[in-house]
mmCIF file of the N, C-alpha and C atoms, coordinates in Angstrom:
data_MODEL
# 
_entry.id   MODEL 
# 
loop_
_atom_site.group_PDB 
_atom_site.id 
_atom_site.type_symbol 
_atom_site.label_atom_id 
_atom_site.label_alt_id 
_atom_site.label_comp_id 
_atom_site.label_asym_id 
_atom_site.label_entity_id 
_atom_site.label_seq_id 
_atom_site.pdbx_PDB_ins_code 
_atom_site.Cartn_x 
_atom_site.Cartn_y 
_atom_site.Cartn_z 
_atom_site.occupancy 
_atom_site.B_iso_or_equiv 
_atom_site.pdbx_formal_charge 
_atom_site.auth_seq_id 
_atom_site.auth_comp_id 
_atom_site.auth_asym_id 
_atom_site.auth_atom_id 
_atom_site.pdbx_PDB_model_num 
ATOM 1   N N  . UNK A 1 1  ? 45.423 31.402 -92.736  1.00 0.00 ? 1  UNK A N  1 
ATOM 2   C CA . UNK A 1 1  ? 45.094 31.340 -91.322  1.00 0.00 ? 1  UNK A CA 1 
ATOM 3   C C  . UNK A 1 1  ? 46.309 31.748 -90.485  1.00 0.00 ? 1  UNK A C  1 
ATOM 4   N N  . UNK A 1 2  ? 46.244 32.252 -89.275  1.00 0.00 ? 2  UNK A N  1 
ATOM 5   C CA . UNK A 1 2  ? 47.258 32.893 -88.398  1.00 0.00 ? 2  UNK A CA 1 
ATOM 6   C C  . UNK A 1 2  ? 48.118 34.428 -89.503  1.00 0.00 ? 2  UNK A C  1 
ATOM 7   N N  . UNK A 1 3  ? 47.782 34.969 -90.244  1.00 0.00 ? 3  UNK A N  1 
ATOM 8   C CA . UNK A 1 3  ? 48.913 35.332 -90.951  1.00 0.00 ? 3  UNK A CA 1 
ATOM 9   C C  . UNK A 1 3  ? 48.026 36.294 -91.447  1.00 0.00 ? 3  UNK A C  1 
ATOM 10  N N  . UNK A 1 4  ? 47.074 36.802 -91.128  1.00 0.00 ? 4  UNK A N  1 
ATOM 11  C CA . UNK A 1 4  ? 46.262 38.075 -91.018  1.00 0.00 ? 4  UNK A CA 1 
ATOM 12  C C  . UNK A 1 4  ? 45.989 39.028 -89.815  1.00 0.00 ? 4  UNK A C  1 
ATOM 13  N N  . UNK A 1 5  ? 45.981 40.493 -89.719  1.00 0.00 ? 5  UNK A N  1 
ATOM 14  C CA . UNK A 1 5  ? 45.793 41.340 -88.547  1.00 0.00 ? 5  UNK A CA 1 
ATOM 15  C C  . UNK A 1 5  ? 44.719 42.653 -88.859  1.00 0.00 ? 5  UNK A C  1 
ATOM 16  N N  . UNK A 1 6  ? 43.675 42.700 -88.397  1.00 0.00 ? 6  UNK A N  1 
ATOM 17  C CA . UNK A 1 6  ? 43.110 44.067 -89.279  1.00 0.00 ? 6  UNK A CA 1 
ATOM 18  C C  . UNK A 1 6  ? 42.117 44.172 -88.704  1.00 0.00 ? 6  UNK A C  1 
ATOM 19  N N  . UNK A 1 7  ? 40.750 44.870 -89.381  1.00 0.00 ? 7  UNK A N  1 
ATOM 20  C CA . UNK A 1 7  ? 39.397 44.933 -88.976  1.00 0.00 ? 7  UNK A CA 1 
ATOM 21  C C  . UNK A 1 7  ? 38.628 43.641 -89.476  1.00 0.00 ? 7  UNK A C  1 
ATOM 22  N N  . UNK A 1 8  ? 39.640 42.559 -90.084  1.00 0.00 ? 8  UNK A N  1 
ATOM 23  C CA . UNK A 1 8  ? 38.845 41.367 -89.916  1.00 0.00 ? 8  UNK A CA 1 
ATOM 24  C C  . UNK A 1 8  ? 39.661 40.408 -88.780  1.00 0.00 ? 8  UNK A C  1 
ATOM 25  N N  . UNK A 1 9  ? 39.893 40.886 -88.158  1.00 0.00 ? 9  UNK A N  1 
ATOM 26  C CA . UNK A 1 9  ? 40.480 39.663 -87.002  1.00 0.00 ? 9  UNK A CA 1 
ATOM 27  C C  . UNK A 1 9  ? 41.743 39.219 -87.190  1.00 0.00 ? 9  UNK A C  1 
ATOM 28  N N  . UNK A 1 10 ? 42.247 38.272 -86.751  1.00 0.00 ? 10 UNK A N  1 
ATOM 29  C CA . UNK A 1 10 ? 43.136 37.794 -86.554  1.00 0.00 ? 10 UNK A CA 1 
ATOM 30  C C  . UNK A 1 10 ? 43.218 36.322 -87.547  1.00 0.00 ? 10 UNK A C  1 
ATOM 31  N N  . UNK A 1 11 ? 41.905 35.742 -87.512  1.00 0.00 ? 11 UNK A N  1 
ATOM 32  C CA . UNK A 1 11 ? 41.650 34.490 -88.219  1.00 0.00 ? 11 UNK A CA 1 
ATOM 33  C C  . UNK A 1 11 ? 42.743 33.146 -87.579  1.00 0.00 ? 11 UNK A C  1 
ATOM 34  N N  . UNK A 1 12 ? 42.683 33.427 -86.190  1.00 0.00 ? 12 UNK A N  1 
ATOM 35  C CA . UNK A 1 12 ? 43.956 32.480 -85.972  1.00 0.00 ? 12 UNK A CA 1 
ATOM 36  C C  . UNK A 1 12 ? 42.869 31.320 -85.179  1.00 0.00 ? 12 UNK A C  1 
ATOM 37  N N  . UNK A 1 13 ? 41.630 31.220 -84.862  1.00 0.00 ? 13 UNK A N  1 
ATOM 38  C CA . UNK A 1 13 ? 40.479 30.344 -84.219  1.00 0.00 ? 13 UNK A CA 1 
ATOM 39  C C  . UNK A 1 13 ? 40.291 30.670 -82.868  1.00 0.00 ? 13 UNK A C  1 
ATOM 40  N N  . UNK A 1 14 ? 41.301 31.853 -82.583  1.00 0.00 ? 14 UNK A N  1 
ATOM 41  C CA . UNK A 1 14 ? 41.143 32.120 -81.053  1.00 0.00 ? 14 UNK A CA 1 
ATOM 42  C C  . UNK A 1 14 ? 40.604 33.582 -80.782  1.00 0.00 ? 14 UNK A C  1 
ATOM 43  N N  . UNK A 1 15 ? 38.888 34.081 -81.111  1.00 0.00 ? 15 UNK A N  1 
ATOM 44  C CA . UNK A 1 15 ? 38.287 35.083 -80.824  1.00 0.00 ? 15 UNK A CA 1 
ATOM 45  C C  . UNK A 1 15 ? 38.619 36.035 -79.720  1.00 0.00 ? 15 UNK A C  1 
ATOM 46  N N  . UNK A 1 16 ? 39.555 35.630 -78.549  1.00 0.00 ? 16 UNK A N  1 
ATOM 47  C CA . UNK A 1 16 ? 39.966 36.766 -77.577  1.00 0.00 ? 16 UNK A CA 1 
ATOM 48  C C  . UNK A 1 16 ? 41.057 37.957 -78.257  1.00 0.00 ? 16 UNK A C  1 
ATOM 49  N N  . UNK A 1 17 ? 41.441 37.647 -79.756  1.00 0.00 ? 17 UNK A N  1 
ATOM 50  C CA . UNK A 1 17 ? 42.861 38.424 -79.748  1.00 0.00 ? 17 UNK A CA 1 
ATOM 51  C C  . UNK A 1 17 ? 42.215 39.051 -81.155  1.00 0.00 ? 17 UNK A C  1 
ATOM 52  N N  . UNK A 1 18 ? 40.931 38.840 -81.602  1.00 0.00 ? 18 UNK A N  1 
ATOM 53  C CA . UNK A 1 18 ? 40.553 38.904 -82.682  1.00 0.00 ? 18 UNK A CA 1 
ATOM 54  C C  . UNK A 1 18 ? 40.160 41.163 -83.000  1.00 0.00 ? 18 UNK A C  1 
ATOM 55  N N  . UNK A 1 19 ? 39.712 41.595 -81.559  1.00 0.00 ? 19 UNK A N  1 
ATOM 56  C CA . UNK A 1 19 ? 40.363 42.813 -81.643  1.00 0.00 ? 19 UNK A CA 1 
ATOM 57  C C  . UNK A 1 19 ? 41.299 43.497 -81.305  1.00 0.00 ? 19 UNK A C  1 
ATOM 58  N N  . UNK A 1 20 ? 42.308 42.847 -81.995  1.00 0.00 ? 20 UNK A N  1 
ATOM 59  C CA . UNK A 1 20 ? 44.339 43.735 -82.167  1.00 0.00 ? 20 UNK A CA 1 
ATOM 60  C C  . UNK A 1 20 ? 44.479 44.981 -82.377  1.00 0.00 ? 20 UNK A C  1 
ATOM 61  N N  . UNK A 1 21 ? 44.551 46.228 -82.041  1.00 0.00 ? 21 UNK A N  1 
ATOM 62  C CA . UNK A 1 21 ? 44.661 46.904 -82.529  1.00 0.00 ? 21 UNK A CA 1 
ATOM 63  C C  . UNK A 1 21 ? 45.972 47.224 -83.444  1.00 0.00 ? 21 UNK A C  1 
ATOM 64  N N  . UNK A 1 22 ? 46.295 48.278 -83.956  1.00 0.00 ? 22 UNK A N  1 
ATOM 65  C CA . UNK A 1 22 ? 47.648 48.071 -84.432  1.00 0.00 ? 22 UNK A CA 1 
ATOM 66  C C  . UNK A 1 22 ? 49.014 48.325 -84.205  1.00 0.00 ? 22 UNK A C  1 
ATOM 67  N N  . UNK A 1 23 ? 48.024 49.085 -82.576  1.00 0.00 ? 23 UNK A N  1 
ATOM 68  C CA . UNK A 1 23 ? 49.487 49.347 -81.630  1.00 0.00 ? 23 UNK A CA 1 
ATOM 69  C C  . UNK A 1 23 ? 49.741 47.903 -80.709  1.00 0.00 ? 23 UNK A C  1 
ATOM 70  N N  . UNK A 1 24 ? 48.758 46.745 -81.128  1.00 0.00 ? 24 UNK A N  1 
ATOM 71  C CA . UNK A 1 24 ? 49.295 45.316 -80.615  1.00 0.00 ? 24 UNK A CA 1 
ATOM 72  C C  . UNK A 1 24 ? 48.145 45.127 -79.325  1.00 0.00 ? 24 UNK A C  1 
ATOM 73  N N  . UNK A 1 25 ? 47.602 46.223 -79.189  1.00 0.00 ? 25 UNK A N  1 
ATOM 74  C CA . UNK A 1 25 ? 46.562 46.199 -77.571  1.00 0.00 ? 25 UNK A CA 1 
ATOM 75  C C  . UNK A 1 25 ? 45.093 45.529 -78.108  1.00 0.00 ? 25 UNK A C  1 
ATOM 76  N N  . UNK A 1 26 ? 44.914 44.558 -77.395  1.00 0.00 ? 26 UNK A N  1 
ATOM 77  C CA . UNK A 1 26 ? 43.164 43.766 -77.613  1.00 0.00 ? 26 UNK A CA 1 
ATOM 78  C C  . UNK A 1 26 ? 42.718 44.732 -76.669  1.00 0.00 ? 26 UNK A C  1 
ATOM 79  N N  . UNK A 1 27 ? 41.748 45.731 -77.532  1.00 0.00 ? 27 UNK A N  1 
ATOM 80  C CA . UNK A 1 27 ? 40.610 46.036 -77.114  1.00 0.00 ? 27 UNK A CA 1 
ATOM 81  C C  . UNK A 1 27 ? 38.737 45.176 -77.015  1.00 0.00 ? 27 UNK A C  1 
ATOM 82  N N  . UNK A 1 28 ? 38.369 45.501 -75.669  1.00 0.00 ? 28 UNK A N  1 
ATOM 83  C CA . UNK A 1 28 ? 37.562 44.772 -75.205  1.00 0.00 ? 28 UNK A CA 1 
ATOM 84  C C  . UNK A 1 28 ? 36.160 44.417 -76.070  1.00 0.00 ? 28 UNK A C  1 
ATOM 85  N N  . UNK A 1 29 ? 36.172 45.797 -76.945  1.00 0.00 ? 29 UNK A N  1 
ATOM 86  C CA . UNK A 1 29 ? 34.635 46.191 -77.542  1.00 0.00 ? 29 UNK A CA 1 
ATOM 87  C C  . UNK A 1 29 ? 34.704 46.728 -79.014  1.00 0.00 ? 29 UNK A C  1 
ATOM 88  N N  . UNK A 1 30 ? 33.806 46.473 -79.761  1.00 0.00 ? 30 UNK A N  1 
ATOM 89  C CA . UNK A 1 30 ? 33.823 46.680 -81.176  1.00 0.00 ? 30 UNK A CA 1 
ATOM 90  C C  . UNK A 1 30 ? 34.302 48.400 -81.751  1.00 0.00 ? 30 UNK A C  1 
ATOM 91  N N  . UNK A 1 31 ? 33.562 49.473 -80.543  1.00 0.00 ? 31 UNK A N  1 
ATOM 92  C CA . UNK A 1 31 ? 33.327 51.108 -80.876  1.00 0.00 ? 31 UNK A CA 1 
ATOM 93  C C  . UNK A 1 31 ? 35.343 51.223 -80.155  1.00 0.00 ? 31 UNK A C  1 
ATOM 94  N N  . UNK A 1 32 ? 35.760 50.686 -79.375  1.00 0.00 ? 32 UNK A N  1 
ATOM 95  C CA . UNK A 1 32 ? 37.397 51.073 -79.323  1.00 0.00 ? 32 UNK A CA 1 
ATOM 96  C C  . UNK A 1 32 ? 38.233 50.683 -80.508  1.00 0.00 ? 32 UNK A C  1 
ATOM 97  N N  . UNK A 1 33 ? 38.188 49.059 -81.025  1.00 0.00 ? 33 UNK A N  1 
ATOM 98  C CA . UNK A 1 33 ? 38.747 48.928 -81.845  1.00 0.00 ? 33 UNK A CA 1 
ATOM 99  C C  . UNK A 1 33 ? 38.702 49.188 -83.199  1.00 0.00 ? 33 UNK A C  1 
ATOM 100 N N  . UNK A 1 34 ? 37.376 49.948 -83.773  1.00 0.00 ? 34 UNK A N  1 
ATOM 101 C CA . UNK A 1 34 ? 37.119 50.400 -84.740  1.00 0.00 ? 34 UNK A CA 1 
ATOM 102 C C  . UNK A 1 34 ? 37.939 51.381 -84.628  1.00 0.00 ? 34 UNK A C  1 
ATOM 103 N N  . UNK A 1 35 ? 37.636 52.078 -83.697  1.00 0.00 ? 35 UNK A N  1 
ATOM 104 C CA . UNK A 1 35 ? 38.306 53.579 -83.298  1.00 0.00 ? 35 UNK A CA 1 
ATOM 105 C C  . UNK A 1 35 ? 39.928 53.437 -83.530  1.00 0.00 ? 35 UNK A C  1 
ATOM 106 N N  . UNK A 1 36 ? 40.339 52.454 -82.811  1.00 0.00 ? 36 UNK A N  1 
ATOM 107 C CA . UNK A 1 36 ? 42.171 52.539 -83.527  1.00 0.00 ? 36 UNK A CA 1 
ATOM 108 C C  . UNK A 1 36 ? 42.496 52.497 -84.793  1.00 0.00 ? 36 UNK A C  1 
ATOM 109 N N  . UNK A 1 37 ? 41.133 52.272 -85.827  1.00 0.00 ? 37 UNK A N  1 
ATOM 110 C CA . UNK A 1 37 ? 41.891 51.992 -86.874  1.00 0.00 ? 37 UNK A CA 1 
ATOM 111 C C  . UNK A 1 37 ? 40.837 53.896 -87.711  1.00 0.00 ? 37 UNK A C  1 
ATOM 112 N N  . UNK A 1 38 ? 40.779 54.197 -86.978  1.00 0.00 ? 38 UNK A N  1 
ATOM 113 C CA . UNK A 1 38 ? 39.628 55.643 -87.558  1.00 0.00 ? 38 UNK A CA 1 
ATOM 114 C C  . UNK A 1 38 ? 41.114 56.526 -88.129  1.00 0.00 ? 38 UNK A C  1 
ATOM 115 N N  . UNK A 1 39 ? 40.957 56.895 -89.308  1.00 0.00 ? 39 UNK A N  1 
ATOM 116 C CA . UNK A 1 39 ? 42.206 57.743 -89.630  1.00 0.00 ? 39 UNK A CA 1 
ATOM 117 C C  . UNK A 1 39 ? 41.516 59.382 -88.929  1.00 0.00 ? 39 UNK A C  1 
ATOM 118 N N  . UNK A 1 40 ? 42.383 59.722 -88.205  1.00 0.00 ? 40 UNK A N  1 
ATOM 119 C CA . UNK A 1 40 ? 41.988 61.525 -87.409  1.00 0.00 ? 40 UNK A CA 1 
ATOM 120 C C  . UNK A 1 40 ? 41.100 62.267 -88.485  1.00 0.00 ? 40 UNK A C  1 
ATOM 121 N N  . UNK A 1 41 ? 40.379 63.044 -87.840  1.00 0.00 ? 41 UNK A N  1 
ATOM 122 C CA . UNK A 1 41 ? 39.702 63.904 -88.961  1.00 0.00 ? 41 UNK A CA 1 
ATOM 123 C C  . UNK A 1 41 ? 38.516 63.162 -90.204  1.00 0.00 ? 41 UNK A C  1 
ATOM 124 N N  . UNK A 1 42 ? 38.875 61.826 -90.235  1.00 0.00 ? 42 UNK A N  1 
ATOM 125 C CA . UNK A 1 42 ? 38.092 61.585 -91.274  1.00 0.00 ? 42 UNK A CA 1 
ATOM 126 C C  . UNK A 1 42 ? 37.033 61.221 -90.945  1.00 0.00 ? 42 UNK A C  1 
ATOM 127 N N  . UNK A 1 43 ? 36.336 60.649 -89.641  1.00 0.00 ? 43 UNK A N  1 
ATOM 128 C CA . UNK A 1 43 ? 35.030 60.654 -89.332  1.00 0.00 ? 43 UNK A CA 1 
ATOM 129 C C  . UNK A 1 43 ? 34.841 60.568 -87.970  1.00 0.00 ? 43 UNK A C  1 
ATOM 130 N N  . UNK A 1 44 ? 33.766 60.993 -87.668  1.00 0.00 ? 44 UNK A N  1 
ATOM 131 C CA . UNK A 1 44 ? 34.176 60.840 -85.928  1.00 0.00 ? 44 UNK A CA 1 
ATOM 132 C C  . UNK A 1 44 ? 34.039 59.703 -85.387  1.00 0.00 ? 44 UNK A C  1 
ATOM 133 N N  . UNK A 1 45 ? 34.830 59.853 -84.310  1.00 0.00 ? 45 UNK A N  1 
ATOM 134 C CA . UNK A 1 45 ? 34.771 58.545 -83.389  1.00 0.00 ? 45 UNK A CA 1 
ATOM 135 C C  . UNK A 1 45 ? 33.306 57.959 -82.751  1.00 0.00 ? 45 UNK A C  1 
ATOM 136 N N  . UNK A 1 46 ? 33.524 56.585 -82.403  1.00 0.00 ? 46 UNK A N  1 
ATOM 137 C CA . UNK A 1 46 ? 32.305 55.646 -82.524  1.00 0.00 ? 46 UNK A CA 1 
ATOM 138 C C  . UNK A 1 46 ? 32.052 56.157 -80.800  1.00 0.00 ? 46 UNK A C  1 
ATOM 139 N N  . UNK A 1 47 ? 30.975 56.360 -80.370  1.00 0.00 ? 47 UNK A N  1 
ATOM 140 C CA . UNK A 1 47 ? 30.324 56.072 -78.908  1.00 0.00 ? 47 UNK A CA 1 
ATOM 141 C C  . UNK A 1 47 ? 30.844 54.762 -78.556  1.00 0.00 ? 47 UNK A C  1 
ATOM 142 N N  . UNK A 1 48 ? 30.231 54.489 -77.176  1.00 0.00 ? 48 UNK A N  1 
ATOM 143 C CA . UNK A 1 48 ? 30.650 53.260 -76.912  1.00 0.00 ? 48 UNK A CA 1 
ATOM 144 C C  . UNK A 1 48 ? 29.606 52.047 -76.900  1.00 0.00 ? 48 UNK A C  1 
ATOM 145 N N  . UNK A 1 49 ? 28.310 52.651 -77.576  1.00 0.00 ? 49 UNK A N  1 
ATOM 146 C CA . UNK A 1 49 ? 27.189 51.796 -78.460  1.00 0.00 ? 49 UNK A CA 1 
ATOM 147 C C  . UNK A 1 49 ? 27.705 52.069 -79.885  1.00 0.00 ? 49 UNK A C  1 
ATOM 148 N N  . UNK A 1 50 ? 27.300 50.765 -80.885  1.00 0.00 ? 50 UNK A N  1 
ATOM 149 C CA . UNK A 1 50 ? 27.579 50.716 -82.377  1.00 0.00 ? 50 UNK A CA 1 
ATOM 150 C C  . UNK A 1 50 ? 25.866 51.592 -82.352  1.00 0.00 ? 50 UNK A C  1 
ATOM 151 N N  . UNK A 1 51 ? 26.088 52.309 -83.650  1.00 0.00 ? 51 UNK A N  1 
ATOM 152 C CA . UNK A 1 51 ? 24.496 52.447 -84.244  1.00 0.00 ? 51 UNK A CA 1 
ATOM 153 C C  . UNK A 1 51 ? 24.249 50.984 -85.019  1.00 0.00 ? 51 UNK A C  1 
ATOM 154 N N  . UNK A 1 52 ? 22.792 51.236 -85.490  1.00 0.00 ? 52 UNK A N  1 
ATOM 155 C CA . UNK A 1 52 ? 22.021 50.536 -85.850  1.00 0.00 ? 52 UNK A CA 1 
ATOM 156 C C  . UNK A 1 52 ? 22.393 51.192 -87.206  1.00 0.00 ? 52 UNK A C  1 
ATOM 157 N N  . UNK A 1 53 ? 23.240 50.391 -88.476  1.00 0.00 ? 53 UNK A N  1 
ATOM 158 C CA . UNK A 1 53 ? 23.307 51.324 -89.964  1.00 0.00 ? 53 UNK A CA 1 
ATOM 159 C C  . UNK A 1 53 ? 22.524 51.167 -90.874  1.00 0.00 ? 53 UNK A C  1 
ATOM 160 N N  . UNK A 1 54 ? 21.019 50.540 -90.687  1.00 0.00 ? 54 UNK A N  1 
ATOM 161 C CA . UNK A 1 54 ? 20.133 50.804 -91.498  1.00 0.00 ? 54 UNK A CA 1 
ATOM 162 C C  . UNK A 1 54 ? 19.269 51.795 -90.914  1.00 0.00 ? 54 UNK A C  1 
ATOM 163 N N  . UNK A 1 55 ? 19.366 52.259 -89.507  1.00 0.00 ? 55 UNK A N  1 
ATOM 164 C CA . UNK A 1 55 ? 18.683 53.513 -89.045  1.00 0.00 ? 55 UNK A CA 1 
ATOM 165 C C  . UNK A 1 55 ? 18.956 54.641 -90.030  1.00 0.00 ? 55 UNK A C  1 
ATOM 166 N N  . UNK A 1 56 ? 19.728 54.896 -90.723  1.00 0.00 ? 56 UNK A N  1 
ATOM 167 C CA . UNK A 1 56 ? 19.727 56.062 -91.359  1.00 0.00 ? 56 UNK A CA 1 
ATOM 168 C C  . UNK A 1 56 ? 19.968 56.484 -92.473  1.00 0.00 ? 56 UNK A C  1 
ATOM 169 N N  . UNK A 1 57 ? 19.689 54.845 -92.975  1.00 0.00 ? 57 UNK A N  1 
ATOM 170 C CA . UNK A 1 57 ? 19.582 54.431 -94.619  1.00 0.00 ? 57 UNK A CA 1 
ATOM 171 C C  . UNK A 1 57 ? 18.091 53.901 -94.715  1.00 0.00 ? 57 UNK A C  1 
ATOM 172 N N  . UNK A 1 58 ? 17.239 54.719 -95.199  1.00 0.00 ? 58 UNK A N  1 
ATOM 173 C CA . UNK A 1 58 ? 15.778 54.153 -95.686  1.00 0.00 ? 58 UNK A CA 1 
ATOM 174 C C  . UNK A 1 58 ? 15.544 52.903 -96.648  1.00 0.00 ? 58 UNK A C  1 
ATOM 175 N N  . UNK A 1 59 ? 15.078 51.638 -96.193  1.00 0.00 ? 59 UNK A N  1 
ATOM 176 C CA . UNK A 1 59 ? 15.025 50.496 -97.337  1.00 0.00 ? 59 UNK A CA 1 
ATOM 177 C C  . UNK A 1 59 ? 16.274 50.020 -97.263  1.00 0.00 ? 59 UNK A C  1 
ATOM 178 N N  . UNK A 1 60 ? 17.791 50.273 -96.250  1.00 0.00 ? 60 UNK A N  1 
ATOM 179 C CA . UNK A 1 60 ? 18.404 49.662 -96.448  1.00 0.00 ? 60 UNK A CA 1 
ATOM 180 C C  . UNK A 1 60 ? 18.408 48.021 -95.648  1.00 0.00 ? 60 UNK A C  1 
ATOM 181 N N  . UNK A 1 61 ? 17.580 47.960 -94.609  1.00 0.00 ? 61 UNK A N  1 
ATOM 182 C CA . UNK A 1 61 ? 17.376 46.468 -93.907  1.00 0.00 ? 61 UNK A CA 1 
ATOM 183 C C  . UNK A 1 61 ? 17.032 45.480 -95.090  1.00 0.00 ? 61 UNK A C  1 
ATOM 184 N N  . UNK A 1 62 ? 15.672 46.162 -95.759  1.00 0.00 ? 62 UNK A N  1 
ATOM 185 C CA . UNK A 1 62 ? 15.069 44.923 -96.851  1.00 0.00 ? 62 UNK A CA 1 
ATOM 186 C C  . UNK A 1 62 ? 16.128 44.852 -97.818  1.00 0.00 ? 62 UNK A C  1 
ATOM 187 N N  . UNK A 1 63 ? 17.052 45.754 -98.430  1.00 0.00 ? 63 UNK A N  1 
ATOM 188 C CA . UNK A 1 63 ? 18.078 45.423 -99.536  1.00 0.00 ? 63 UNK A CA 1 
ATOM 189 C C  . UNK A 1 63 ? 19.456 44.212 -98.511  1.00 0.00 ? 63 UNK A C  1 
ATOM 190 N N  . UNK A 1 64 ? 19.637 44.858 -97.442  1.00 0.00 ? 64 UNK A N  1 
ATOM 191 C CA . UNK A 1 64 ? 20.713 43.908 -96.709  1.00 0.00 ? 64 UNK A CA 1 
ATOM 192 C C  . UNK A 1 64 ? 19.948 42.299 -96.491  1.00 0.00 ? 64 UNK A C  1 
ATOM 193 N N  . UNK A 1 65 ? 18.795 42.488 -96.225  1.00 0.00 ? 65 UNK A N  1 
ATOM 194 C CA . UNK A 1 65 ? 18.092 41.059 -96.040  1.00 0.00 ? 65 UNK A CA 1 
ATOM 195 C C  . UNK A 1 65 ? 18.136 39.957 -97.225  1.00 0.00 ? 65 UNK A C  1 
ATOM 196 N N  . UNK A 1 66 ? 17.579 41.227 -97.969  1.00 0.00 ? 66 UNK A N  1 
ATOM 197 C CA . UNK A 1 66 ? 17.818 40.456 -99.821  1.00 0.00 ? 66 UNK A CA 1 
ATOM 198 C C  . UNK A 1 66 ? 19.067 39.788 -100.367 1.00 0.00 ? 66 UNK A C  1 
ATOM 199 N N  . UNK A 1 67 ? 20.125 40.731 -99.880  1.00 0.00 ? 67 UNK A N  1 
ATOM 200 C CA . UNK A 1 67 ? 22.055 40.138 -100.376 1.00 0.00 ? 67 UNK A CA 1 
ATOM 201 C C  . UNK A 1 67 ? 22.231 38.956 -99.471  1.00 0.00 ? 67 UNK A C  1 
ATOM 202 N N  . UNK A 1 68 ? 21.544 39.121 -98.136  1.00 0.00 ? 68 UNK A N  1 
ATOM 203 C CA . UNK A 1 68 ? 21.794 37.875 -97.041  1.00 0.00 ? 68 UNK A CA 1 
ATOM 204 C C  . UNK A 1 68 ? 21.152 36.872 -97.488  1.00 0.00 ? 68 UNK A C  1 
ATOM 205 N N  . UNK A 1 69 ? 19.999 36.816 -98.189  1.00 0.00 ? 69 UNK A N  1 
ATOM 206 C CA . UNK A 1 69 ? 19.673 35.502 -98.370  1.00 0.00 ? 69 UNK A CA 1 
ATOM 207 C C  . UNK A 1 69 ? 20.439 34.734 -99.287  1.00 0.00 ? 69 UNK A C  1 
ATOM 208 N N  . UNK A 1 70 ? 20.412 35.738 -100.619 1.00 0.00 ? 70 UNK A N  1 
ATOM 209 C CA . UNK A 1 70 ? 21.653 35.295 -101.624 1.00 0.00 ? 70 UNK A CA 1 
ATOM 210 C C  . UNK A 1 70 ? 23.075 34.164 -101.183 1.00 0.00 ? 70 UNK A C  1 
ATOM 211 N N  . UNK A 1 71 ? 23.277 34.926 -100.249 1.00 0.00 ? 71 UNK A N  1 
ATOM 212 C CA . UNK A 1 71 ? 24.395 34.142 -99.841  1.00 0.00 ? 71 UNK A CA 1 
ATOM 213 C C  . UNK A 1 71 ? 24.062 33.160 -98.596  1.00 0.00 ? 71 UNK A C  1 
ATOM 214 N N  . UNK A 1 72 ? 23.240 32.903 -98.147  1.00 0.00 ? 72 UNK A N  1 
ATOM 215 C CA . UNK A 1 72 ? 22.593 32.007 -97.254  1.00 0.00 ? 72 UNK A CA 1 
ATOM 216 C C  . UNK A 1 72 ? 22.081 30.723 -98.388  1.00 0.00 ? 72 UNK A C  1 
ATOM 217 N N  . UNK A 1 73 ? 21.623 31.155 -99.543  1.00 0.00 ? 73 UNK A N  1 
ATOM 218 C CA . UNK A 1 73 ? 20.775 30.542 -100.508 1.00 0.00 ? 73 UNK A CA 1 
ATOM 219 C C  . UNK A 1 73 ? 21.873 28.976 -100.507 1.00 0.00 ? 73 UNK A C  1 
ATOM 220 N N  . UNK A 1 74 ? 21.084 28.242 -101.298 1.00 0.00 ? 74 UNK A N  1 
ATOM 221 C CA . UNK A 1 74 ? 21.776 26.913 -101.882 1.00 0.00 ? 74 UNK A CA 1 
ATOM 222 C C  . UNK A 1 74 ? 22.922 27.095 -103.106 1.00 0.00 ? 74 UNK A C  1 
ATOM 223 N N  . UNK A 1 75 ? 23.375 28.101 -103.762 1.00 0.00 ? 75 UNK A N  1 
ATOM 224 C CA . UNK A 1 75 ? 24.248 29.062 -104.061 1.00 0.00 ? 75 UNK A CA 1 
ATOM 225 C C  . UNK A 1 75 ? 25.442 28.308 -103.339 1.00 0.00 ? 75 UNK A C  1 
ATOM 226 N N  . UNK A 1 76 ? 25.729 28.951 -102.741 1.00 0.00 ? 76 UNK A N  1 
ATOM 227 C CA . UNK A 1 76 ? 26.483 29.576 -101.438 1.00 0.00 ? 76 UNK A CA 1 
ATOM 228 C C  . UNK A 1 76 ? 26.891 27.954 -99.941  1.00 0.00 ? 76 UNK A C  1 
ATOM 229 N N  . UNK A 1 77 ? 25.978 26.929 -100.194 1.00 0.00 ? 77 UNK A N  1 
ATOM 230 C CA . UNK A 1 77 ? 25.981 25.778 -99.002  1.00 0.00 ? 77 UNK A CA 1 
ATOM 231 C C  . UNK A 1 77 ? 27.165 25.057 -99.627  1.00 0.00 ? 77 UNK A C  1 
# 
């Protein structure tokens, strides 16, 4: 705890600082701070709506629903 920085947060319990980028700037919204961490050239940059990423994976909602329950399951409590 406190002693992490990345595309998973900060993990310090305080969600305002949780998008850091890695030039140190909290960006406001998920499509900027993804974007600081986008290496150039390798895919394009996010709009300033996220897509929907089972829009353009067929059957991928019911397979993501399926792994979610797994770990929702009594497994997992």
């Amino acid at each position: 705890s406190g002693q992490v920085r990345g595309l998973c947060g900060t993990f310090n319990g305080d969600q305002r600082d949780d998008f850091t980028t890695p030039a140190g700037d909290v960006e406001p919204g998920a499509a900027a701070f993804a974007n600081a961490f986008r290496a150039a050239g390798a895919c394009p940059a996010l709009g300033p709506g996220l897509p929907d990423p089972c829009a353009a994976f067929p059957g991928s909602r019911e397979r993501a629903e399926a792994a979610c329950a797994v770990l929702m399951g009594p497994a997992f409590q």
